[in-house]
C-alpha positions as CSV (number, residue, x, y, z in Angstrom):
1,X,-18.7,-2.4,-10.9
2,X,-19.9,-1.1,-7.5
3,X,-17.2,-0.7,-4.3
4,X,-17.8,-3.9,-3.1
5,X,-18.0,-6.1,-5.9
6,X,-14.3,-4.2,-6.2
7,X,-13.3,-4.6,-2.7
8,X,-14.9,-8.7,-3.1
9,X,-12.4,-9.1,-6.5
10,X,-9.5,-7.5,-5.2
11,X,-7.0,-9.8,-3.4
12,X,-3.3,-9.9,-2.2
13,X,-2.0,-11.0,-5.2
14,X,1.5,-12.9,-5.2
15,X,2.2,-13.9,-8.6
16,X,2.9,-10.7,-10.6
17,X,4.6,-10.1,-14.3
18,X,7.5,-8.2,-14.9
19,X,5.5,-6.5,-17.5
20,X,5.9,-2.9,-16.9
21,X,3.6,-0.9,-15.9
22,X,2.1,2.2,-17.5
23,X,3.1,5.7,-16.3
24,X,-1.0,6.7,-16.6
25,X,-1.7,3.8,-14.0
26,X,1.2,4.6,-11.8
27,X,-0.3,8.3,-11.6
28,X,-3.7,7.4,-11.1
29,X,-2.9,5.1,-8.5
30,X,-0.8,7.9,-6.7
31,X,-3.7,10.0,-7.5
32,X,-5.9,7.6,-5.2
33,X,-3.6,8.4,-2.6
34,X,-3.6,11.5,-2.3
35,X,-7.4,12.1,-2.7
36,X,-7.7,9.6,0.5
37,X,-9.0,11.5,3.8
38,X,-6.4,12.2,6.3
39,X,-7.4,13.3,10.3
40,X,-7.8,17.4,9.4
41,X,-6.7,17.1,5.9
42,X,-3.1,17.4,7.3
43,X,-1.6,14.8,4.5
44,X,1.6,13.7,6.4
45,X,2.6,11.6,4.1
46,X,4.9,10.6,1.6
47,X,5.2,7.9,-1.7
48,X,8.1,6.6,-2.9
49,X,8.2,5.2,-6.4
50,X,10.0,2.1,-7.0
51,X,10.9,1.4,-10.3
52,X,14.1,1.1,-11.9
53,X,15.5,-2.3,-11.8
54,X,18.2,-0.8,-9.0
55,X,16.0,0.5,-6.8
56,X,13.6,-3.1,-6.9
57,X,17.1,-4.4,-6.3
58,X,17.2,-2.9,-3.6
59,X,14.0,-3.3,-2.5
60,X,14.1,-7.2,-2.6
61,X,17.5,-6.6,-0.1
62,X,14.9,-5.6,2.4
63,X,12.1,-7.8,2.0
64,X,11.7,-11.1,0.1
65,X,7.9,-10.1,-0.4
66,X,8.3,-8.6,-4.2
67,X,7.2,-11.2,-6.0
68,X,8.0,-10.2,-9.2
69,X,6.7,-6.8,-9.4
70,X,8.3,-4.4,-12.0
71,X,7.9,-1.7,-9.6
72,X,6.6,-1.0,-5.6
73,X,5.4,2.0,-3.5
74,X,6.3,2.6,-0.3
75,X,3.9,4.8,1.8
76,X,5.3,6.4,4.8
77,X,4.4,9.5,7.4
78,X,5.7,12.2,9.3
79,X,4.4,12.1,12.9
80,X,5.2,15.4,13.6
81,X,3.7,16.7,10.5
82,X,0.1,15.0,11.8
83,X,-3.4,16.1,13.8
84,X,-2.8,14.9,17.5
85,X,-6.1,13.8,19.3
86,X,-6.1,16.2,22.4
87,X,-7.5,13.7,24.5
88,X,-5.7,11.0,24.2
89,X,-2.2,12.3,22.5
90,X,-3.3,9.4,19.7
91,X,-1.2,10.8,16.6
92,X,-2.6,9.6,13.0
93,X,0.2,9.5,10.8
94,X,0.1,5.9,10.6
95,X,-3.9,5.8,10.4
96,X,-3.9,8.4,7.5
97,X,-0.8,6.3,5.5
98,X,-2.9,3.5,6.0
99,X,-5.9,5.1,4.1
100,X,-4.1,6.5,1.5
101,X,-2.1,3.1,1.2
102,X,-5.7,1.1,1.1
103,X,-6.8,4.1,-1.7
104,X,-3.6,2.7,-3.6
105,X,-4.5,-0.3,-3.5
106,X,-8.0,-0.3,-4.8
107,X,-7.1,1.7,-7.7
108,X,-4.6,-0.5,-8.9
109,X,-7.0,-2.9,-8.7
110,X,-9.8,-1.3,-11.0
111,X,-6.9,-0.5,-12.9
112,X,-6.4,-4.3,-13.5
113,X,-3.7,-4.6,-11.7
114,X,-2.4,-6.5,-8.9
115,X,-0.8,-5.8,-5.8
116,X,-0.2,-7.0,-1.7
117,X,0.2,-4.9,1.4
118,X,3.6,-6.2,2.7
119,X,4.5,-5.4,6.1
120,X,7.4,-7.5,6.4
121,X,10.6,-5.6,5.8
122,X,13.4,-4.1,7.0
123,X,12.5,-0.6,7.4
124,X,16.1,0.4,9.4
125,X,18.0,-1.2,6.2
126,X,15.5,0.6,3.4
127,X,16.1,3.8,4.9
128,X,19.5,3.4,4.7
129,X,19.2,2.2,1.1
130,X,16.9,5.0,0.3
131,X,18.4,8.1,2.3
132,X,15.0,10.2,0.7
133,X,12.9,7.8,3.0
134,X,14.7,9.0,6.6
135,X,12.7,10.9,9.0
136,X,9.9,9.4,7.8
137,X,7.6,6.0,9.8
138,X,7.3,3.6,7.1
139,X,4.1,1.5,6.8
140,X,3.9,-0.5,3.9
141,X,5.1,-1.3,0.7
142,X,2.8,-1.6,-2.2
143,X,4.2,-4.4,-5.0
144,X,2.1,-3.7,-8.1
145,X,1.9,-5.4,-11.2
146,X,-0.3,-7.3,-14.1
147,X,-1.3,-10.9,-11.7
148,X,0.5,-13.5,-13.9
149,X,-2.1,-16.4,-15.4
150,X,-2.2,-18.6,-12.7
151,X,-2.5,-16.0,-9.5
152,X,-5.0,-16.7,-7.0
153,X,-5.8,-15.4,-3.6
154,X,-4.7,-17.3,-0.6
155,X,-7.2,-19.7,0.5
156,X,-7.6,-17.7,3.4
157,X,-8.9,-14.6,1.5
158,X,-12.4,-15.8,1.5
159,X,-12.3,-16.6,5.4
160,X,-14.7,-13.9,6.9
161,X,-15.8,-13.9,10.3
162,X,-19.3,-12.0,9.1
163,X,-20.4,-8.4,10.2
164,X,-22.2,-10.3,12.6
165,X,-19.0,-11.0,14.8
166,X,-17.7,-7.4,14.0
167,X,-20.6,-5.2,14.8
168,X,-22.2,-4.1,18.0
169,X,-25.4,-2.6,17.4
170,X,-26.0,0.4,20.4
């Protein structure tokens, strides 16, 4: 398969089994992560690995977004720990989680799995949950699991507005 007939399969899926997941996925899928480009190679980041049925207890506290997962990972950053644009003061932390969270989810993807980027949660009540997560700018959390039989993308996956509309040509 080439990149984009992977990006063009892969969708936010919402319908996931409980069906565990194997430990060589979970690690090539954190692989993916780190091997994604940060700004200077400074890696500020961090992954936390949801998955004992506790901690996915508590993870549903904090979100209602799990649907069904047997396990998540949460990305998050360390501003301080990032490259700083000089000439602007833009900090990347958040830029570089975000690559390293879209690595994640491409993976798991080619890995047959499925997984959303959830946005939506309570990240004040997750770090007080998860004390390891403090100090840290949370970005995401990554539900992943096998899609159950009848998952499909939203019908708004397919809605494009064409390179046409985002491209300038200079």
């Amino acid at each position: 398969m080439t990149f984009l007939e992977l990006a063009k399969k892969r969708y936010s899926c919402r319908s996931l089994q409980d069906r565990p997941v194997e430990e060589e996925k979970l690690h090539r899928i954190l692989e993916a992560g780190n091997l994604a480009p940060t700004a200077v190679n400074k890696q500020p980041i961090h992954f936390w690995v949801l998955k004992s049925s506790e901690a996915m207890k508590k993870l549903a506290e904090t979100t209602h977004f799990v649907f069904g997962a047997p396990v998540a990972i949460v990305i998050g950053s360390k501003a301080e720990e990032a490259w700083v644009r000089s000439f602007d003061e833009k900090n990347f932390a958040e830029v570089d989680a975000s690559i390293a969270a879209t690595h994640m989810m491409l993976e798991a993807e080619d890995l047959g799995l499925g997984t959303t980027w959830v946005g939506h949660f309570d990240a004040p009540k997750m770090k007080k949950l998860f004390p390891e997560m403090a100090g840290f700018e949370l970005s995401c959390v990554l539900p992943i699991g096998y899609p159950t039989d009848d998952a499909v993308p939203s019908t708004r996956h397919a809605e494009r507005k064409g390179t046409e509309a985002l491209v300038s040509w200079l």
